[in-house]
TIVO-2410 file (N, C-alpha, C; in nm, 3 decimals):
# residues 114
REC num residu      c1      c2      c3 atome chaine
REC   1      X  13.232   7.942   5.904     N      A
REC   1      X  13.276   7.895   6.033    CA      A
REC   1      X  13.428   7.899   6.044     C      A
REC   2      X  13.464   7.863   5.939     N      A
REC   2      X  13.634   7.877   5.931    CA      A
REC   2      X  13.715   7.980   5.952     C      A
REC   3      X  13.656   8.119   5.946     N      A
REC   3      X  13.670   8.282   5.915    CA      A
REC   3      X  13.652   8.280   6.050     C      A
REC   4      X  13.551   8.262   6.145     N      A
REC   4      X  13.529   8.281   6.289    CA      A
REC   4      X  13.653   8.205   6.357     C      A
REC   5      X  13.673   8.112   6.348     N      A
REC   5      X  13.766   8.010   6.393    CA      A
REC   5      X  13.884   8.064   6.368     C      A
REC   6      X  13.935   8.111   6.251     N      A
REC   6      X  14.052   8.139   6.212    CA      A
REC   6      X  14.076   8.327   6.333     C      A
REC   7      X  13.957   8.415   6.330     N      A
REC   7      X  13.958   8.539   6.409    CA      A
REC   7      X  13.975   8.514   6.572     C      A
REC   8      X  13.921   8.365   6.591     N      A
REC   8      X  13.923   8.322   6.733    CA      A
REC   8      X  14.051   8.292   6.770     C      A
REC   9      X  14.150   8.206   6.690     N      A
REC   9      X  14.279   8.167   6.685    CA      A
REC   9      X  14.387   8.306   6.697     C      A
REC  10      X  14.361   8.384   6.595     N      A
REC  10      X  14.404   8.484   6.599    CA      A
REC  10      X  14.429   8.625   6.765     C      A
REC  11      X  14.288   8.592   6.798     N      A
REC  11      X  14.263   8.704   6.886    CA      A
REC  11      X  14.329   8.624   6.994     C      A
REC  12      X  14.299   8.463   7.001     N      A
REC  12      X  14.401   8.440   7.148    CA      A
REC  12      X  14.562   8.421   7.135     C      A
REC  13      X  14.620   8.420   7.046     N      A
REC  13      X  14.777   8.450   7.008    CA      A
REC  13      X  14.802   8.585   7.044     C      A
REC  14      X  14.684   8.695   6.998     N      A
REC  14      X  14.702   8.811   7.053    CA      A
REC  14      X  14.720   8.874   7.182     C      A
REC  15      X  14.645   8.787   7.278     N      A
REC  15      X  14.590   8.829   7.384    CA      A
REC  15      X  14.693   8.876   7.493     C      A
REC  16      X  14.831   8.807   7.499     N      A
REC  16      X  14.895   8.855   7.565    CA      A
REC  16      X  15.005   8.937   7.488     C      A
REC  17      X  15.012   8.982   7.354     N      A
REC  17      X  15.069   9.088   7.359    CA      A
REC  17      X  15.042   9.217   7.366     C      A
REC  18      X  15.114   9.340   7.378     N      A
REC  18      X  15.091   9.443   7.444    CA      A
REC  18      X  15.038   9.546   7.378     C      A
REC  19      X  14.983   9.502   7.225     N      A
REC  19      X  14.919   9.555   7.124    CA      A
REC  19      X  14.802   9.452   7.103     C      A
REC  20      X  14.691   9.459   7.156     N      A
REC  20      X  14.638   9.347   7.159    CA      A
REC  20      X  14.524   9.395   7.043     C      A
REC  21      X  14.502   9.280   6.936     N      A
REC  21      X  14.442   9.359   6.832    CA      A
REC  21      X  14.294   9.329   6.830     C      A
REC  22      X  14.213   9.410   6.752     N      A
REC  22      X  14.038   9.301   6.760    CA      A
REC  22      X  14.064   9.294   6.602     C      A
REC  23      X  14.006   9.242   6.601     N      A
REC  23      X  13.950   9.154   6.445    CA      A
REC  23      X  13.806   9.214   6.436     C      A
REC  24      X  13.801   9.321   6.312     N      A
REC  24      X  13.691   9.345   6.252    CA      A
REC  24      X  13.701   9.314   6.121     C      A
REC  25      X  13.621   9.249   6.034     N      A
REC  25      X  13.618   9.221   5.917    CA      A
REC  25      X  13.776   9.229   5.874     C      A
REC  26      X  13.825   9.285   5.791     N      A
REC  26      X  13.994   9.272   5.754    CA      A
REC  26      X  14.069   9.366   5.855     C      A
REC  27      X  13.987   9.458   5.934     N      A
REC  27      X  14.100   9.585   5.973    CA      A
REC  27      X  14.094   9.522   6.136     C      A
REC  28      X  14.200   9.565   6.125     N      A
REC  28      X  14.302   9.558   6.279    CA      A
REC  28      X  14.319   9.659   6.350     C      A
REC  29      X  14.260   9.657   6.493     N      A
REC  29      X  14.272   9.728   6.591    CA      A
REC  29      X  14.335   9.686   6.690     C      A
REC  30      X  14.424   9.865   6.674     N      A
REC  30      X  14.509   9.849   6.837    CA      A
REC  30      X  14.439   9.946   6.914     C      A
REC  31      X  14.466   9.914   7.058     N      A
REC  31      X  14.420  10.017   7.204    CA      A
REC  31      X  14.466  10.133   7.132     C      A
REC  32      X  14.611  10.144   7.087     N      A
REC  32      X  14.649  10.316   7.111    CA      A
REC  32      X  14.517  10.391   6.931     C      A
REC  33      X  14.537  10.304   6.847     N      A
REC  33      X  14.432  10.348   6.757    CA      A
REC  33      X  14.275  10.363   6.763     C      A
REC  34      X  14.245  10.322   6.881     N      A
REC  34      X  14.085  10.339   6.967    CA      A
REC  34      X  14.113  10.470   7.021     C      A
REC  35      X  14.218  10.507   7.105     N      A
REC  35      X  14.237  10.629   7.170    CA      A
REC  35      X  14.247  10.722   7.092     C      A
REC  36      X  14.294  10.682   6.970     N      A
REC  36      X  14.300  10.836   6.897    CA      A
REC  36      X  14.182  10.894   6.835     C      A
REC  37      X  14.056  10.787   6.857     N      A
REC  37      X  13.936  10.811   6.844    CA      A
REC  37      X  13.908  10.870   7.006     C      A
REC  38      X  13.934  10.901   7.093     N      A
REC  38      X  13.876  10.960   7.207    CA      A
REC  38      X  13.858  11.147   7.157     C      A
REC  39      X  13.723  11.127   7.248     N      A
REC  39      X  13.685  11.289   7.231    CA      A
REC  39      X  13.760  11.369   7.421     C      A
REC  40      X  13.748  11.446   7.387     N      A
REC  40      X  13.725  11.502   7.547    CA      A
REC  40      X  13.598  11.617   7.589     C      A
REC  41      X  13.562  11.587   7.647     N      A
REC  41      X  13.459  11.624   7.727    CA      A
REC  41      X  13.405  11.799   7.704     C      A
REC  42      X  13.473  11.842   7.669     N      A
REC  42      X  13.491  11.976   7.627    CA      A
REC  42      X  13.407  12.017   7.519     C      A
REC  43      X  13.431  11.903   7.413     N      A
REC  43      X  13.371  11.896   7.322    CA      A
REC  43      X  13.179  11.840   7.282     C      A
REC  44      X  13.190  11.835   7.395     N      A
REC  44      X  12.991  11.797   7.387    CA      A
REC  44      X  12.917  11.876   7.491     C      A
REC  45      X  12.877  11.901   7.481     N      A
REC  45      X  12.790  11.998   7.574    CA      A
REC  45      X  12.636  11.873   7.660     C      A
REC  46      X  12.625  11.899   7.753     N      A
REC  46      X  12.464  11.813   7.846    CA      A
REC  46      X  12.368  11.872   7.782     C      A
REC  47      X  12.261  11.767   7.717     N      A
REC  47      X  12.129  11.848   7.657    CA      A
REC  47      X  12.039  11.745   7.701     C      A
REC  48      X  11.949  11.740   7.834     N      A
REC  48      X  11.883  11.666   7.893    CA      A
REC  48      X  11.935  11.587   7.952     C      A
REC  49      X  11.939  11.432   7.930     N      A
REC  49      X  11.985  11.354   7.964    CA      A
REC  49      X  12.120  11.291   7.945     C      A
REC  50      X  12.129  11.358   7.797     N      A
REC  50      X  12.231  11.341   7.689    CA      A
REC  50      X  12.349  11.458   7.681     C      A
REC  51      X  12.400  11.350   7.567     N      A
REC  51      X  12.486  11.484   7.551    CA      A
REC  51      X  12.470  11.523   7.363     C      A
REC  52      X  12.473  11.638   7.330     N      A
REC  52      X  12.525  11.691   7.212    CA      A
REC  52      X  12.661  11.716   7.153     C      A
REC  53      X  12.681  11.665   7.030     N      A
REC  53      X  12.684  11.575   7.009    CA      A
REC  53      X  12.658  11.373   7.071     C      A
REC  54      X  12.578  11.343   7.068     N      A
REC  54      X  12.605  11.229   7.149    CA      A
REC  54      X  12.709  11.142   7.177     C      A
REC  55      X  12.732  11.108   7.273     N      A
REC  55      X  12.891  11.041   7.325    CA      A
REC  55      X  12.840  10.930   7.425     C      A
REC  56      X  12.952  10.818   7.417     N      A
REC  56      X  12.971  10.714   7.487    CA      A
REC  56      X  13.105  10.718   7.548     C      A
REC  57      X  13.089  10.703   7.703     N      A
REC  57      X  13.184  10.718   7.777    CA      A
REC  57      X  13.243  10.537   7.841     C      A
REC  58      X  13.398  10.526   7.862     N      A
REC  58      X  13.419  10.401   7.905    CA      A
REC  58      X  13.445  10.443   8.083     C      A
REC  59      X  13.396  10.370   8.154     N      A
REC  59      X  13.423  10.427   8.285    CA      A
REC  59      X  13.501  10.327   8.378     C      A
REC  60      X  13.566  10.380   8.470     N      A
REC  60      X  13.691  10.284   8.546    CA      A
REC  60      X  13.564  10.234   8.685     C      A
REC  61      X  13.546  10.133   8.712     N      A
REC  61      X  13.518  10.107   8.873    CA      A
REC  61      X  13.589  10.120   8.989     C      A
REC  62      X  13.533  10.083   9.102     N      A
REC  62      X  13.655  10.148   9.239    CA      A
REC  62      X  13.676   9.947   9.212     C      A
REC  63      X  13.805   9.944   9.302     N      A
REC  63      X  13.846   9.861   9.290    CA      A
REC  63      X  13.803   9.713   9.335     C      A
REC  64      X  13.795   9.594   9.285     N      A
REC  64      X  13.748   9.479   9.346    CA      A
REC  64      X  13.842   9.442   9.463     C      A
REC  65      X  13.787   9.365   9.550     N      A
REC  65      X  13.832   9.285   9.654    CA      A
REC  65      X  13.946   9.256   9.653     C      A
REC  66      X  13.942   9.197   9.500     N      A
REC  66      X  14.102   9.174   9.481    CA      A
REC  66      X  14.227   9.247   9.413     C      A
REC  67      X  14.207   9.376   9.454     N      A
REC  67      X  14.262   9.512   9.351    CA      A
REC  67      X  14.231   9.519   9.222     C      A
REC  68      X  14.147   9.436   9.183     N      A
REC  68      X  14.113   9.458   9.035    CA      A
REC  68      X  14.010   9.549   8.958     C      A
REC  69      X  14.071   9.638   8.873     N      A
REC  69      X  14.000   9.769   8.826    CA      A
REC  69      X  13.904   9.692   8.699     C      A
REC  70      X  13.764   9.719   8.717     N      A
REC  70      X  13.672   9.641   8.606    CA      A
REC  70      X  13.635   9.787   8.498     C      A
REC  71      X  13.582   9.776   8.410     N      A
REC  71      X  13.545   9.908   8.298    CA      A
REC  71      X  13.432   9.873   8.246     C      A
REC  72      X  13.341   9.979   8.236     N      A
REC  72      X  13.214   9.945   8.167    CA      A
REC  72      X  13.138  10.042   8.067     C      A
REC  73      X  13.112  10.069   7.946     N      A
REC  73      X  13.098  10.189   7.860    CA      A
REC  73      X  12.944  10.194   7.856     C      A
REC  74      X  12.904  10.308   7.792     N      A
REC  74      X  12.731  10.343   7.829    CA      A
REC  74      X  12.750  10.498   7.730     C      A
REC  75      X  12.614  10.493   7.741     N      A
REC  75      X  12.568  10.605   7.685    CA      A
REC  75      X  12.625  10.755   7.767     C      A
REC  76      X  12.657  10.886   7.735     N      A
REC  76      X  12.719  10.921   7.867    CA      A
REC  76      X  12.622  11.081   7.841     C      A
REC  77      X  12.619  11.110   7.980     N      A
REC  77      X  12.644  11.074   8.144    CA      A
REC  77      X  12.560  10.985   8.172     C      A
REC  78      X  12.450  10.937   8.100     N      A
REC  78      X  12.384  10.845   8.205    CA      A
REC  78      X  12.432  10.764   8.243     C      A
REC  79      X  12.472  10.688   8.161     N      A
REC  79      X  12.549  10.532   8.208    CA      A
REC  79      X  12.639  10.615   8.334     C      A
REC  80      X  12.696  10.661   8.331     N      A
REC  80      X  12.808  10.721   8.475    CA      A
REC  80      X  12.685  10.702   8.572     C      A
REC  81      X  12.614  10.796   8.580     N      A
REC  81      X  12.526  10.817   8.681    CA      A
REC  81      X  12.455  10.675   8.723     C      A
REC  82      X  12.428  10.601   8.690     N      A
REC  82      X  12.376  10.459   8.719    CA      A
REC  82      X  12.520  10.393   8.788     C      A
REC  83      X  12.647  10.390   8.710     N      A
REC  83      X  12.768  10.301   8.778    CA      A
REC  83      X  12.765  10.361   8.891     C      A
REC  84      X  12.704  10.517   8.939     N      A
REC  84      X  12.778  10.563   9.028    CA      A
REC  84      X  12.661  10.532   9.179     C      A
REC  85      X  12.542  10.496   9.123     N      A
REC  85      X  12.461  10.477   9.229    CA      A
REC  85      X  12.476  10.282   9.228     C      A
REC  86      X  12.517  10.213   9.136     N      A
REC  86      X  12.575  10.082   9.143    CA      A
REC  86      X  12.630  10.015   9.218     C      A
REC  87      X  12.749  10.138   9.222     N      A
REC  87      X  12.901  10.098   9.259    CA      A
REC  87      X  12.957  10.202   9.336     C      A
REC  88      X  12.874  10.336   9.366     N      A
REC  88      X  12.958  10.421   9.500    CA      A
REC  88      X  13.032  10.481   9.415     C      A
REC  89      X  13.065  10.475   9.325     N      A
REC  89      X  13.149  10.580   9.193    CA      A
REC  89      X  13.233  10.537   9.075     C      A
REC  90      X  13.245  10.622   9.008     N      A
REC  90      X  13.333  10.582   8.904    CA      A
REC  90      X  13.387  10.666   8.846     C      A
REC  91      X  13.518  10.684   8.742     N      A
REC  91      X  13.545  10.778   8.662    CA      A
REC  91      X  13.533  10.730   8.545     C      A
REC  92      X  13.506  10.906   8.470     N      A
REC  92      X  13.503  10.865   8.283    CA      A
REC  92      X  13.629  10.816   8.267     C      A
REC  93      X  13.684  10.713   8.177     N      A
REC  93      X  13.799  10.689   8.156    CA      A
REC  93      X  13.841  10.748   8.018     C      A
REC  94      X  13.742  10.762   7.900     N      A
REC  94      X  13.749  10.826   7.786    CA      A
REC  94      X  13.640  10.797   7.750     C      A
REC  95      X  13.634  10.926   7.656     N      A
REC  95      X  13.492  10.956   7.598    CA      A
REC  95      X  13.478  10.915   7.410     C      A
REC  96      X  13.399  10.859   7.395     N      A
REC  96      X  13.364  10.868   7.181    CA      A
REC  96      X  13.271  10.902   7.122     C      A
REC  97      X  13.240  10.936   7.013     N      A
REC  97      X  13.109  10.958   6.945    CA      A
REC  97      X  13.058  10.860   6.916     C      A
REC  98      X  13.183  10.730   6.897     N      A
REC  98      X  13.080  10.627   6.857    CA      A
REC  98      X  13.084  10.476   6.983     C      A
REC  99      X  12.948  10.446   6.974     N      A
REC  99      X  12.922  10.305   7.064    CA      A
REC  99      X  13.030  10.252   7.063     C      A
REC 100      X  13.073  10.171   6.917     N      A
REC 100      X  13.114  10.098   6.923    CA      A
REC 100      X  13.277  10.101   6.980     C      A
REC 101      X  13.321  10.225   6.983     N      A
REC 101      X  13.478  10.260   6.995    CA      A
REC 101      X  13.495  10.217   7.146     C      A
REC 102      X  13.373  10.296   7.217     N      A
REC 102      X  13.377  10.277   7.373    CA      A
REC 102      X  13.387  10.156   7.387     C      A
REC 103      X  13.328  10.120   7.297     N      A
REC 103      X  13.266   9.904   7.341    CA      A
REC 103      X  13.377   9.841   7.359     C      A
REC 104      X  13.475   9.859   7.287     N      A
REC 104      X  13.600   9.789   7.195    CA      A
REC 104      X  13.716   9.788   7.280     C      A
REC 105      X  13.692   9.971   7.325     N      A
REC 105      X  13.807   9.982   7.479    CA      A
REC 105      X  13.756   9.906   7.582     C      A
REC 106      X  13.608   9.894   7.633     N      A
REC 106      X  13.587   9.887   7.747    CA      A
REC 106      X  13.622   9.727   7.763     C      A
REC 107      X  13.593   9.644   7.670     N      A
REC 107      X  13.617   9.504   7.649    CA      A
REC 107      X  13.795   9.473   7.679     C      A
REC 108      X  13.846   9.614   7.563     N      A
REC 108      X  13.995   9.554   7.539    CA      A
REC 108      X  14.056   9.597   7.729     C      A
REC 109      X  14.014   9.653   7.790     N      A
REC 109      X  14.060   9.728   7.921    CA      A
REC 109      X  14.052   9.566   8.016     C      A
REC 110      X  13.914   9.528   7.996     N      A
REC 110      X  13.895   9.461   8.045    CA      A
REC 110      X  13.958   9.311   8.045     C      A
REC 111      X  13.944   9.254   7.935     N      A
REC 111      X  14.078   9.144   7.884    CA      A
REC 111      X  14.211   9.156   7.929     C      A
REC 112      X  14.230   9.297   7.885     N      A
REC 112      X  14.387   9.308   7.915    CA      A
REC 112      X  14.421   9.291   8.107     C      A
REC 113      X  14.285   9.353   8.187     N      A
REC 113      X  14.342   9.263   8.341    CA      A
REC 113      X  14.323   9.158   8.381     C      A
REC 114      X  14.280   9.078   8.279     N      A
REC 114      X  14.246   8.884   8.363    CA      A
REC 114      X  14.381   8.811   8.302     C      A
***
């Protein structure tokens, strides 16, 4: 409990600086070291529903009421194609091979506008 507590303490000291880090087990993540995990699109080809290699895309929403841009990651293209019948559209914002990278941006995107 102390280890959670101590990552919780940690992540909100973080929160407003401009390297905002996550806490995984000992290693430290920054936004710009998630990005250098981004693929581009070029690189996977559509095979059904999917893509080959498989990829998870983080996607931007159109804007809230109150100019605020929300992000949401998914399996890709599907997940796009669902935000886009959701929400009237969206763009890929960056693409990964792995879940969890998308997850990590789409969260950290998201934190970083409230």
């Amino acid at each position: 409990m102390q280890k959670a507590h101590r990552i919780t303490n940690l992540y909100s000291r973080e929160m407003n600086s401009t390297h905002l880090k996550f806490a995984i087990g000992r290693v430290m993540l920054t936004k710009e070291h998630l990005l250098k995990h981004a693929i581009s699109s070029d690189q996977v080809s559509i095979k059904g529903h999917l893509t080959e290699p498989r990829s998870y895309g983080v996607y931007a929403l159109p804007l809230d009421r109150d100019g605020t841009r929300r992000f949401r990651f998914g399996n890709h293209p599907v997940r796009q194609q669902e935000l886009k019948h959701e929400f009237g559209s969206c763009t890929l914002y960056q693409l990964f091979l792995e879940r969890k990278d998308a997850e990590k941006l789409a969260k950290w995107l998201n934190k970083e506008i409230q």
